[in-house]
N, C-alpha and C positions, 0 to 999 in steps of 0.2 A: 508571528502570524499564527491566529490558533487554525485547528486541523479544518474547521467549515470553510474559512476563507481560500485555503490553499484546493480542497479538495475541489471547491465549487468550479473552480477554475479548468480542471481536467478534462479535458473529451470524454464521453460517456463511454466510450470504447475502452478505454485507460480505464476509469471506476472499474467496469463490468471486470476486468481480469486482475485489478487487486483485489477485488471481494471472491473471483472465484479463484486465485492463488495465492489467497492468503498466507502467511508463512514463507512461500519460494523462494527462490531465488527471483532475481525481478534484473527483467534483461535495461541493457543501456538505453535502450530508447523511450521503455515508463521511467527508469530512474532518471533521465534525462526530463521530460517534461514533468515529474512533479518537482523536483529541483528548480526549473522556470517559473512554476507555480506556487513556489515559494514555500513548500513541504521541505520534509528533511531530506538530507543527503544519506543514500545507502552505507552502510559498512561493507567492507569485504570482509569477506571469509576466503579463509586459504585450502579449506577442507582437512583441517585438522580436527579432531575430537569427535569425528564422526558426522559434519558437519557436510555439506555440497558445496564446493567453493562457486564467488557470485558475489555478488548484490545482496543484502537485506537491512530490513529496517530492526528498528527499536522493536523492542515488545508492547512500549506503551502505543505504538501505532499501530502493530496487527493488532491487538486488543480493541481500537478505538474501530480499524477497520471490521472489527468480526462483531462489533456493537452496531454500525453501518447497517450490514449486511443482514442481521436479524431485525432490524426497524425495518428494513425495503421489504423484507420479507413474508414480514406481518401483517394478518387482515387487514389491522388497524390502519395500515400505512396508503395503501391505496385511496 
């Protein structure tokens, strides 16, 4: 499923807090409904390497999400 399909599907509550914690850790209960929505599944982190142990996604997904976030952003987007 590509990232518009999965996303579309999310409560706009869910959107609003992966665009504004991009990178985070991302608690059980957004990784739990993008996983329903057919998104990817989190990795753990154990908090080695300087890391915060948790939930996070790919990079190619905070990327696609912080690509998101400056379209909503944007005059043009309105």
């Amino acid at each position: 499923m590509d990232n518009e399909q999965w996303w579309s599907r999310l409560k706009p509550a869910t959107r609003e807090w992966l665009i504004a914690n991009n990178g985070d850790a991302v608690p059980e209960r957004v990784a739990t409904e993008v996983a329903v929505a057919g998104g990817p599944v989190g990795v753990e982190a154990t908090g080695e390497d300087d890391t915060q142990p948790g939930l996070f996604y790919p990079d190619e997904i905070l990327d696609w999400v912080e690509e998101i976030a400056n379209t909503e952003d944007s005059p043009d987007s309105v």
